[in-house]
N, C-alpha and C positions, 0 to 999 in steps of 0.2 A: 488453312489453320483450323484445326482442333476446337468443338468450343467448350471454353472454360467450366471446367466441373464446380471454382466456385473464387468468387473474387472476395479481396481482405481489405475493407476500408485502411488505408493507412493516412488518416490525415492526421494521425498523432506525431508524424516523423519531424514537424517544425516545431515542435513542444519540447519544452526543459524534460529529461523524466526523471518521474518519480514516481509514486503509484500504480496509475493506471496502466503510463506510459511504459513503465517497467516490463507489467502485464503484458500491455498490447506489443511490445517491440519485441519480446522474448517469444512467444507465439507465432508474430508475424516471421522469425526468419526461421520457425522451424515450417513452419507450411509453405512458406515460398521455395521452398529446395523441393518440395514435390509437386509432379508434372501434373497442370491442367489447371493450379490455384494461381490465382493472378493478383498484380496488384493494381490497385485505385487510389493513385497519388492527387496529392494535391496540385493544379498547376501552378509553375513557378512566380507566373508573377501574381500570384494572390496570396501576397505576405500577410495580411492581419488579421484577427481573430475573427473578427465580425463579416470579412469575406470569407472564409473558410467554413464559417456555419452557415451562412447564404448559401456557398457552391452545397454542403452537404445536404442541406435541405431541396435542393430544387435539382441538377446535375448529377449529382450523384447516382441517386436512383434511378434517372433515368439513362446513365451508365449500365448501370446493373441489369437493369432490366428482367428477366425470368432466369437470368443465372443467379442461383445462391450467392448472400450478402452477409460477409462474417463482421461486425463493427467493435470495436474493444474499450473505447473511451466515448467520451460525451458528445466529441466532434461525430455524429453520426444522424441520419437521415431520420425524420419522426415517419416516416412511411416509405418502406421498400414492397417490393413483392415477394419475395421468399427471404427473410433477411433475419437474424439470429444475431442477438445482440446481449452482450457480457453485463451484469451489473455488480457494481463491486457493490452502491450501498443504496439507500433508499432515501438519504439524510435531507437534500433538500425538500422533499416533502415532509418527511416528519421531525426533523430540524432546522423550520426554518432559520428559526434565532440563530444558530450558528453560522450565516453567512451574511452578507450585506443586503439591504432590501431590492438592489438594482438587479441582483446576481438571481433570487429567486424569482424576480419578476421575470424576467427571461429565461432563466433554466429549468424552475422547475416545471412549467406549463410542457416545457419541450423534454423531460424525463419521462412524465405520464403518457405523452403520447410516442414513445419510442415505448415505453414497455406496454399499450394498450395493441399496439398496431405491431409488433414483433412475431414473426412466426414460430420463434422459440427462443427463451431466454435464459443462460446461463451463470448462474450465480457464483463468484468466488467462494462461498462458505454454505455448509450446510444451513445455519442461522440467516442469512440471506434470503437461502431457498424458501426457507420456513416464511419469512415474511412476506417474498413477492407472492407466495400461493393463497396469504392470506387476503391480499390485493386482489390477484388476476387468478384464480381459483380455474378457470378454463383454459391457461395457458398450460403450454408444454415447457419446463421446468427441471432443467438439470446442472450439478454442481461440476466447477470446472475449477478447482482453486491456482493460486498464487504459487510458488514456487520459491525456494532460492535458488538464486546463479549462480555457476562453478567459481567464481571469483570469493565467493564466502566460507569456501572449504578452506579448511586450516592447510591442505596441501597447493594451495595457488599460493603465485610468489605476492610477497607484501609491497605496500609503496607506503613509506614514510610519511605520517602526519605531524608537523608541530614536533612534539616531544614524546610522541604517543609509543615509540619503540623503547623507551628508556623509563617507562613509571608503571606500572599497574594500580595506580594510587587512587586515578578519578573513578567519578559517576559519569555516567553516560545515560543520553536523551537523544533520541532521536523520532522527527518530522517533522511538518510542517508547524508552523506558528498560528493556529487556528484553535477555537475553542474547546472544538471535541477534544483534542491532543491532550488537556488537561495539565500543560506547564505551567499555568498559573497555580493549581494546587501545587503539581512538585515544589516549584519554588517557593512558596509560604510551607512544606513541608521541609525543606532542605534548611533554611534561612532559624529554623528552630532546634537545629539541632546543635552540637556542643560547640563552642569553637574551635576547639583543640580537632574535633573531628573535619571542621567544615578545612580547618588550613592544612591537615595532610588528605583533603579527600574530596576537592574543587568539583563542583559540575559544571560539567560539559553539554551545551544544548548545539543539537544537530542540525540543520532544517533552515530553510529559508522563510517568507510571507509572503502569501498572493492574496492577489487584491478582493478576490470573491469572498474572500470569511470575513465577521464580525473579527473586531480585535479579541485578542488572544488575551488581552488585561497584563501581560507579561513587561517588567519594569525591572532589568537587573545591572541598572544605570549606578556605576561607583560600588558596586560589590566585587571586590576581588575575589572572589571564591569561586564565582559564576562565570562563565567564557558563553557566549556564541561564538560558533563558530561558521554559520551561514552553509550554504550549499560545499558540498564535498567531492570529488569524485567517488566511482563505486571502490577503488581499490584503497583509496586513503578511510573512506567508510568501513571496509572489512578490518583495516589495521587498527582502527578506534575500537571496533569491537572485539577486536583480541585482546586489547592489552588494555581495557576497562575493567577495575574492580568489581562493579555491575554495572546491568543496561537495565533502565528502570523507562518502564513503558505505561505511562498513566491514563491512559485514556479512558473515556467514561462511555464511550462507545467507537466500534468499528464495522467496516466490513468483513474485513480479514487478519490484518496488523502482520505484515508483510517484517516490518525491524523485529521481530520476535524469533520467527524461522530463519532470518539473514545472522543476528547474533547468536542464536542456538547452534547453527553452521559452524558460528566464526570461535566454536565453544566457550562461548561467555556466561556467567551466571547471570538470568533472567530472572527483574521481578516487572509483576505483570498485573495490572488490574483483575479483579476476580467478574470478569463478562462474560456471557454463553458464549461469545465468538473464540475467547481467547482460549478458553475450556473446551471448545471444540479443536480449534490448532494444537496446542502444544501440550494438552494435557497434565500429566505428571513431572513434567518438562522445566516449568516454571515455577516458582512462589509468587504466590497471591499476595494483595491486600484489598482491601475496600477502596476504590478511587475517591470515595468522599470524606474518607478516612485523614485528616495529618496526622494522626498519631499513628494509625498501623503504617505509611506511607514510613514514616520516619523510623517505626522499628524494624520493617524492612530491610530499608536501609543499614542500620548497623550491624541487624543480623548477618545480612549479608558479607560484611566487610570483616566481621569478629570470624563467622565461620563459611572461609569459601569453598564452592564446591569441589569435591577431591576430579584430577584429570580424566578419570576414568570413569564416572557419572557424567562427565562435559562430553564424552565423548561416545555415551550411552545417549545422553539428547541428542546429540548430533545424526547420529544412525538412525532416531527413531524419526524424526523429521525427516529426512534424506529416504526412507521407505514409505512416510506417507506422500510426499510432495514432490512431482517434477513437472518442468518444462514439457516434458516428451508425451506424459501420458496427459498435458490436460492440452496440447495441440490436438492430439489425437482424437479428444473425446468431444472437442471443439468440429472439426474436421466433420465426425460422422455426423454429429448432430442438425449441421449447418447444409448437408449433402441430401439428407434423411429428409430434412421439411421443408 
């Protein structure tokens, strides 16, 4: 047998996705259909979190061994031999407050030493890249961003959410329930707005909570306006974001902001935080507000719903995202990088 030009951690495969997981599963099946890239599973019966980071710290690597080591998520080894490891953000060091204190006492010690000891690190976003060089200024540093899936093209078939085929009425939120996300401002920006507006034009919050973040301070107990609607599949996801009013994305910071290029896809009118990340993604793509804005926040909002975008600007975003972002070419750029050092 042949030996392996270069193995792909997958211990994300027992994980919910979302983010990362997104990333790393969308990657991992385009390099596993080319010959000599291998993969590095988890074995089966090491069901729980805290064995899965044991096996990847100690087993793993020495799996890998002198064959190149591609890792895409957090479940990945603080020391391989030649091993190339993706970062979407930098947040538990420089945000600790946004997570629980248990979460940074053990993650982020093991972030630092996965990007100090990496052979080469590849950043979702050009602002990313910007920070880790200003970290680890001797590493090797190259941008590999995010993607949308074919399932968020307006040409893939839909699957039915709730009432989502039959309104274009709501507001739309979508991730995770964590601080950065910033649904505590939408919602005191939302909750101030007309009522006449709030009851033809409900928000809708996307996303589920995991246990690693501070709370989210998010309280929308006896508001009829307001829905959670918890985790989604991808297909019922894309049909939310076709036939939302707007998709309003408040974050106060990201890596990438992956719901922005998914609803740009799904040709939806995007408003968007005004961050370098998002100004890098989507450019002229989106409208801005301040995130710490409730008043720009809310005339966003109405702008949006008073005047939406005509079909053929939604579908000038769509093309323009769709020429900067694929699957294809950041496996690939993955792939050399990972081979290379």
């Amino acid at each position: 047998m042949a030996r392996p030009q270069l193995f792909v951690n997958r211990l994300f495969g027992s994980q919910r996705v979302t983010g990362q997981q997104r990333y790393a599963s969308e990657v991992a099946h385009l390099l596993l259909s080319r010959p000599g890239v291998v993969p590095l599973d988890l074995p089966s019966a090491l069901r729980s979190s805290s064995a899965a980071h044991l096996w990847a710290h100690t087993l793993l690597p020495l799996k890998s061994g002198a064959v190149p080591l591609l890792s895409m998520t957090a479940r990945s080894p603080m020391f391989a031999r030649r091993h190339t490891v993706v970062v979407h953000d930098l947040f538990p060091l420089t945000h600790p407050e946004w997570y629980t204190r248990r979460y940074i006492a053990t993650h982020a010690p093991v972030l630092a030493a996965q990007l100090r000891n990496a052979t080469c690190l590849a950043a979702v976003s050009q602002p990313v890249a910007d920070q880790v060089r200003e970290r680890y200024s001797d590493k090797i540093v190259i941008v590999a961003p995010n993607a949308p899936s074919p399932q968020f093209s307006v040409s893939a078939s839909a699957e039915k959410y709730i009432d989502a085929g039959d309104t274009s009425s709501y507001i739309l939120a979508v991730g995770s329930l964590d601080p950065r996300k910033n649904f505590r401002g939408l919602v005191d920006a939302y909750t101030g707005l007309p009522d006449h507006f709030r009851r033809s034009h409900p928000l809708w919050i996307v996303g589920g909570r995991a246990s690693s973040y501070a709370s989210a301070g998010v309280n929308v107990a006896g508001d009829r306006d307001i829905r959670t609607l918890g985790y989604v599949t991808d297909g019922q996801l894309a049909t939310l974001y076709r036939h939302a009013a707007a998709v309003v994305v408040p974050s106060l910071d990201e890596g990438f902001g992956l719901p922005i290029v998914e609803a740009l896809m799904s040709r939806a009118h995007v408003l968007a935080s005004d961050i370098p990340v998002f100004r890098w993604v989507a450019g002229s793509a989106v409208s801005y507000f301040d995130p710490l804005s409730l008043t720009e926040m809310r005339r966003a909002i109405l702008d949006a719903v008073a005047s939406p975008k005509p079909l053929v600007s939604k579908a000038v975003d769509a093309q323009y995202i769709a020429d900067r972002f694929s699957w294809t070419d950041t496996a690939e750029l993955l792939f050399q990088a990972a081979t290379r050092h």
